[in-house]
Structure formats: structure tokens, C-alpha cells
GUDRENBA-321864 format. One record per residue (C-alpha): residue number from 1; residue in one letter; x, y, z. Coordinates in steps of 0.1 Angstrom, whole numbers, plus 5000, padded with zeros to 4 digits. Example, Ala and Ser with C-alpha at 12.3 -4.5 7.8 and 13.67 -1.06 7.14 Angstrom:
<recs>
REC resi resn    x    y    z
REC    1    a 5123 4955 5078
REC    2    s 5137 4989 5071
</recs>
This chain:
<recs>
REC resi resn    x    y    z
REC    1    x 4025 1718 6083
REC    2    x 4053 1713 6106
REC    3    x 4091 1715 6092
REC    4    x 4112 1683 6094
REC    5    x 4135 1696 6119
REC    6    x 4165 1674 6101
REC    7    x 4166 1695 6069
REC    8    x 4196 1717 6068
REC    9    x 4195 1736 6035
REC   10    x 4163 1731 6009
REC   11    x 4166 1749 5971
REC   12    x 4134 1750 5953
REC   13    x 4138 1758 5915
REC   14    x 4170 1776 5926
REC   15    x 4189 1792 5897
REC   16    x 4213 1821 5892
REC   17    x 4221 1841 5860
REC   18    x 4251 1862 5854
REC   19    x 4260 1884 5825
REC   20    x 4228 1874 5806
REC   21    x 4235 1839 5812
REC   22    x 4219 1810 5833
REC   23    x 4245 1796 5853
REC   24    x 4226 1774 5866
REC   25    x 4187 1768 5866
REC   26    x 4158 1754 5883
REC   27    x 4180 1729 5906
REC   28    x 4154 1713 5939
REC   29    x 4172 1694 5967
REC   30    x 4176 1685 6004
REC   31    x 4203 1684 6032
REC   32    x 4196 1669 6058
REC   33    x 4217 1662 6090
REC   34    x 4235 1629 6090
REC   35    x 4231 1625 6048
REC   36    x 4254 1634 6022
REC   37    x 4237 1649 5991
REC   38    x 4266 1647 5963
REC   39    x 4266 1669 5931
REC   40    x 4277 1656 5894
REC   41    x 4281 1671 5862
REC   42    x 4309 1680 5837
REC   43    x 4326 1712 5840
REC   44    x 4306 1744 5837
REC   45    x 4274 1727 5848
REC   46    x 4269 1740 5877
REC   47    x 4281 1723 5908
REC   48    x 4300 1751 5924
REC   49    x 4273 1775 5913
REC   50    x 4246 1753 5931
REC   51    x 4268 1746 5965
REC   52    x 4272 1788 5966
REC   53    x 4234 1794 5960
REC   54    x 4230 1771 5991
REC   55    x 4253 1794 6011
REC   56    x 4236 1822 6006
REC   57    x 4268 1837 5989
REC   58    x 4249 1846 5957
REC   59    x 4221 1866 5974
REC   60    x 4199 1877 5938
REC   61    x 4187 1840 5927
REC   62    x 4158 1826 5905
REC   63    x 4136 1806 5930
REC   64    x 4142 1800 5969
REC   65    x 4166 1790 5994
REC   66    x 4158 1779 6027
REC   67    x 4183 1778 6048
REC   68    x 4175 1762 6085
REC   69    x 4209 1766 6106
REC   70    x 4237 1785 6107
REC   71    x 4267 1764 6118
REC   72    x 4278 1759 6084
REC   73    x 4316 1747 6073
REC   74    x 4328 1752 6037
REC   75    x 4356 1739 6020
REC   76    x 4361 1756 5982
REC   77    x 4374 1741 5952
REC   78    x 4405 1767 5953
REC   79    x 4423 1784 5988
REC   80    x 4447 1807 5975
REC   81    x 4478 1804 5999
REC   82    x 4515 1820 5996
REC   83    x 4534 1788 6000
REC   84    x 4570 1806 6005
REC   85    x 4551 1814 6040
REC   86    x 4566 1794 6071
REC   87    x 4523 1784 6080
REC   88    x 4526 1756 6103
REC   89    x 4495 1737 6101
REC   90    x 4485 1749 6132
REC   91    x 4486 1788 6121
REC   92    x 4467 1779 6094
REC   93    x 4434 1769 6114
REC   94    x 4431 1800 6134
REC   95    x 4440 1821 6104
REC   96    x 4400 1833 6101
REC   97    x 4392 1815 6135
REC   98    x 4391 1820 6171
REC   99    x 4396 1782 6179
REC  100    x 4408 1766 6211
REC  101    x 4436 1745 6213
REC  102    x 4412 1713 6222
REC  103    x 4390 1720 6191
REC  104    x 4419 1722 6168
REC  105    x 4434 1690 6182
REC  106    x 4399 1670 6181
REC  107    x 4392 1682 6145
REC  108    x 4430 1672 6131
REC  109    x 4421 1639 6151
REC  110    x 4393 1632 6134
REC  111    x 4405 1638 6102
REC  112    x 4438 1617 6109
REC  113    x 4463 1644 6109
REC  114    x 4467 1657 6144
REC  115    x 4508 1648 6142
REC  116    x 4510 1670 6115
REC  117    x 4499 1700 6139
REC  118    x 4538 1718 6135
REC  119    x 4542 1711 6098
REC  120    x 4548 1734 6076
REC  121    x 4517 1739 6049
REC  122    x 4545 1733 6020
REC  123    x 4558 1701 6033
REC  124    x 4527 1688 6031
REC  125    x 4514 1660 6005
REC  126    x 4481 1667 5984
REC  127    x 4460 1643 6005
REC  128    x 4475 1659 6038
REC  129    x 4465 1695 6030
REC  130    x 4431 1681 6017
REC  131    x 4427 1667 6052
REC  132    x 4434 1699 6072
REC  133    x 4411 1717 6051
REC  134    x 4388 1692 6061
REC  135    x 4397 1697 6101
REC  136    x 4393 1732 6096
REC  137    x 4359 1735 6082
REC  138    x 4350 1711 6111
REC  139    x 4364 1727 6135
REC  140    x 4332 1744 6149
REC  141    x 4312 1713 6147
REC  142    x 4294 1727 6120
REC  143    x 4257 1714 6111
REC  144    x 4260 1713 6077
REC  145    x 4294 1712 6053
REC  146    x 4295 1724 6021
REC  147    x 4329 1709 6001
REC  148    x 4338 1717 5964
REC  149    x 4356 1685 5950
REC  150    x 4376 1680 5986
REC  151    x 4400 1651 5967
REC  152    x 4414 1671 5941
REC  153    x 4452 1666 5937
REC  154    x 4453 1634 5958
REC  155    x 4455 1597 5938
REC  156    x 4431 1572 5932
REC  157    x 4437 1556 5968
REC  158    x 4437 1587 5986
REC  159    x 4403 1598 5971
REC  160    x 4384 1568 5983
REC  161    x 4398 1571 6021
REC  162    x 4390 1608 6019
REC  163    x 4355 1597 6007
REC  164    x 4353 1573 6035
REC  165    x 4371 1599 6061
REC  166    x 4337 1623 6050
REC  167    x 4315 1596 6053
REC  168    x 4329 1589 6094
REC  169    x 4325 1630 6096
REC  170    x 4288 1630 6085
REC  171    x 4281 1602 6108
REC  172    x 4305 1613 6140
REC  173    x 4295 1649 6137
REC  174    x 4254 1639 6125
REC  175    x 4261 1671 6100
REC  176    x 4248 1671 6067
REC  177    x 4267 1672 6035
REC  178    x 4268 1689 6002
REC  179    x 4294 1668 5985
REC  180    x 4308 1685 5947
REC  181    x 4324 1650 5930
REC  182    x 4332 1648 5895
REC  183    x 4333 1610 5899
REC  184    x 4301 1590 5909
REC  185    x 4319 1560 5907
REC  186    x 4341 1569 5938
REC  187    x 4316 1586 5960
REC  188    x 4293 1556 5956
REC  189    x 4293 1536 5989
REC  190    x 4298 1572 6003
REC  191    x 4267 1594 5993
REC  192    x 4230 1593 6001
REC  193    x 4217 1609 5974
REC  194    x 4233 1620 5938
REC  195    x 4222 1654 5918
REC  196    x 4232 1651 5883
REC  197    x 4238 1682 5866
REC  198    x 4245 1700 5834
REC  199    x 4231 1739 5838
REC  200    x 4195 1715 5854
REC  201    x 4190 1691 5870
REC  202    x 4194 1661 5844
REC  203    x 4186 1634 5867
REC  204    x 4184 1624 5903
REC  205    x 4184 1597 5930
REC  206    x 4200 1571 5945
REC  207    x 4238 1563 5930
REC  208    x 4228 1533 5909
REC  209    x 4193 1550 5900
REC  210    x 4211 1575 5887
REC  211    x 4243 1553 5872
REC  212    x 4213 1539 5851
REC  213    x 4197 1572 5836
REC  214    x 4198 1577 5803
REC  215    x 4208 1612 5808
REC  216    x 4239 1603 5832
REC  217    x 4248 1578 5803
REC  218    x 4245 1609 5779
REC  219    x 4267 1627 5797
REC  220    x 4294 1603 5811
REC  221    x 4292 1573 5786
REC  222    x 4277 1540 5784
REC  223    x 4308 1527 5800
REC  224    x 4308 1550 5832
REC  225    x 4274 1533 5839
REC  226    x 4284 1496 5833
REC  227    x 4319 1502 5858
REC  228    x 4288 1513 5884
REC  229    x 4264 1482 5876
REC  230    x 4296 1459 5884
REC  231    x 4302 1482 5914
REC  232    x 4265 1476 5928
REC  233    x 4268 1438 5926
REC  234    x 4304 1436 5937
REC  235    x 4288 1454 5973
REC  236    x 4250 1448 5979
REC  237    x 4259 1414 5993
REC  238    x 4291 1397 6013
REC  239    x 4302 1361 6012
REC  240    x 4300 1333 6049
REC  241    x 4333 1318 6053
REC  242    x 4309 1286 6035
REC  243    x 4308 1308 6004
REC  244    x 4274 1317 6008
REC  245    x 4261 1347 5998
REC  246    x 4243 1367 6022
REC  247    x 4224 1400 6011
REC  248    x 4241 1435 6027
</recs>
């Protein structure tokens, strides 16, 4: 049987245990290129666990990791920077890499901070510095991109144009992506696919298959699911000037 030649990553029954302890157990899912695959679950359940087991970084795992390409971009839930350094923006992308000036310029473009190229890291805001991490990990046009909740320390409004500035990557750069979220609700019209976890795999699917799983209602409340039912409607269809409705 031939391979799909769009799959990026594949775990099968993947799981890692540390200490005596399951970290993480018997998780099964897809990348492929162009499609974001976004993981849920409360803290400790997993996510970060599950994106590193499709890295490779934890080599001695329970099941199997296929892993089909190579050009891989990662950003990680924490960077651990000096900030009393004067890092220009700039310094900061070739920090690790070896990048040209017209690749660092394209991928600060794409992500909407290329005037920001001489700022100092420090000056920037929380959204900013989420969005040259993003033109970093980019950088090399990388198949598939791994990001561990890319939005943290950025408001409400800037989550859901970072949401939509990954969705324009995965389609600009046809890469696939591994998407850690510990929102649903934002990530919606954004993701392709949604892993719920919590240690397993506790449900998965489409966003509003899983929104209506009694085992994301478990874990998120009854309430988390009825904001993504109202979501749905408000989006699977737009209104003619007439007021009709016409199906999306």
C-alpha cells in the first residue's frame, strides 16, 4: 500500500512515561501538509508531551512515530531570553540560524512585522514577540510547524488575528500544523481537525464534533460547548444584501 505523500507526521498509540508515570498514553493522529491538527486538554494532559513525541525529542516512547519530512519549525510554549540584552529583532532570528537577509525579510513580512526588523526584543508587545517567533520558525519554509500555545500573553483580539495569521501561514507555506490551544473556541474557524486530551485521547474530530462530546463537556463545562453551538450557527452561513441566508 502506497503512503499518502501529504502526511507530515503520523503517531500510532504514541505514549511516553516518565518517573513511573504515563505522561501521556496511546494518542493516534495525522499531519498533513496544508491542515492544521490542534490539541486540547487542561493542564498536565498532555499537549506539550504529544507535540515533543512528534518531534522525535522524546526518543524511548510507547507505540510509533512516523515521521515523513524533515523541514520542521517549532515554536515552544517557553524561550528563555535575557531581556537586559540589546537583541534587535533582527539578531534574534539568526541567533541558531544561518538565514539570509531575504528570508528573514519575507518571513517578518509574512507574519506582519518586517518594520519591527531593528527593535529591540524588550520594547516589544506580547503579540509582537509572539509574531517573530512565528517568522522565525518559518523562516526555512518549513514542512511541518509544531507551536506550543503560540498566543499566550497577547489579549483576546490579538489571539484570534494570530489564529488567523497561522491559518494564512498553513495555506501560503502548504505546511502542516500541530497547533497546542487551550481554547477550542478561538482556534475554531482556524483548525482542521481537534485532539482532545486529558493523559488519552478523550475525543476527536471536527471542532463542533468535538464541542458536542460528552467528554469535552466533562472536561470544559456544558457552557464551553453551548458558546461553540452559537459559534457554528453564527458562521456556517452569510446573509445577501436582501437578507437572505445563503449556506457557507
Amino acid at each position: 500500500m502506497s503512503l499518502d505523500k501529504n502526511i507530515l507526521v503520523k503517531l500510532k498509540d504514541a505514549g511516553f512515561r516518565q518517573n513511573d508515570k504515563w505522561l501521556v498514553k496511546g494518542v493516534s493522529l495525522v499531519v498533513e501538509k496544508g491542515k492544521i491538527v490542534t490539541l486540547i486538554g487542561p493542564n498536565g494532559s498532555g499537549k506539550s508531551t504529544t507535540a515533543k513525541i512528534a518531534l522525535g525529542i522524546y526518543k524511548k516512547i510507547d507505540g510509533k512515530v512516523e515521521k515523513y519530512t524533515n523541514k520542521v519549525g517549532y515554536v515552544p510554549q517557553k524561550v528563555s531570553i535575557d531581556w537586559t540584552l540589546p537583541l534587535r529583532v533582527n539578531d534574534f532570528m539568526v541567533l541558531t540560524e544561518n538565514l539570509k537577509d531575504d528570508a528573514i525579510n519575507e518571513a517578518l513580512s509574512l507574519t506582519g512585522v518586517e518594520h519591527l526588523k531593528n527593535k529591540n526584543l524588550g520594547t516589544l508587545s506580547g503579540g509582537e514577540f509572539q509574531r517573530v517567533l512565528l517568522a522565525r520558525a518559518i523562516s526555512k519554509k518549513p514542512e511541518l510547524l509544531v507551536l506550543d500555545e503560540p498566543v499566550q500573553g497577547v489579549d483576546f483580539t490579538g489571539e484570534i488575528a494570530l489564529y488567523e495569521l497561522i491559518k494564512k501561514i498553513s495555506e501560503e507555506l502548504n505546511c502542516g500544523i500541530l497547533l497546542i490551544s487551550h481554547d477550542l473556541h478561538t482556534v475554531m474557524s482556524a483548525t482542521d481537525h481537534v485532539v482532545c486530551l486529558n493523559g488519552h485521547v478523550c475525543c476527536s474530530g471536527s471542532p463542533i464534533d468535538v464541542a458536542k462530546n460528552k467528554e469535552y463537556k466533562v472536561l470544559f463545562g456544558e457552557q464551553a460547548s453551548q458558546t461553540l453551538s452559537i459559534y457554528e450557527h453564527r458562521h456556517d452561513h452569510v446573509h445577501s444584501h436582501e437578507g437572505d441566508i445563503k449556506k457557507n
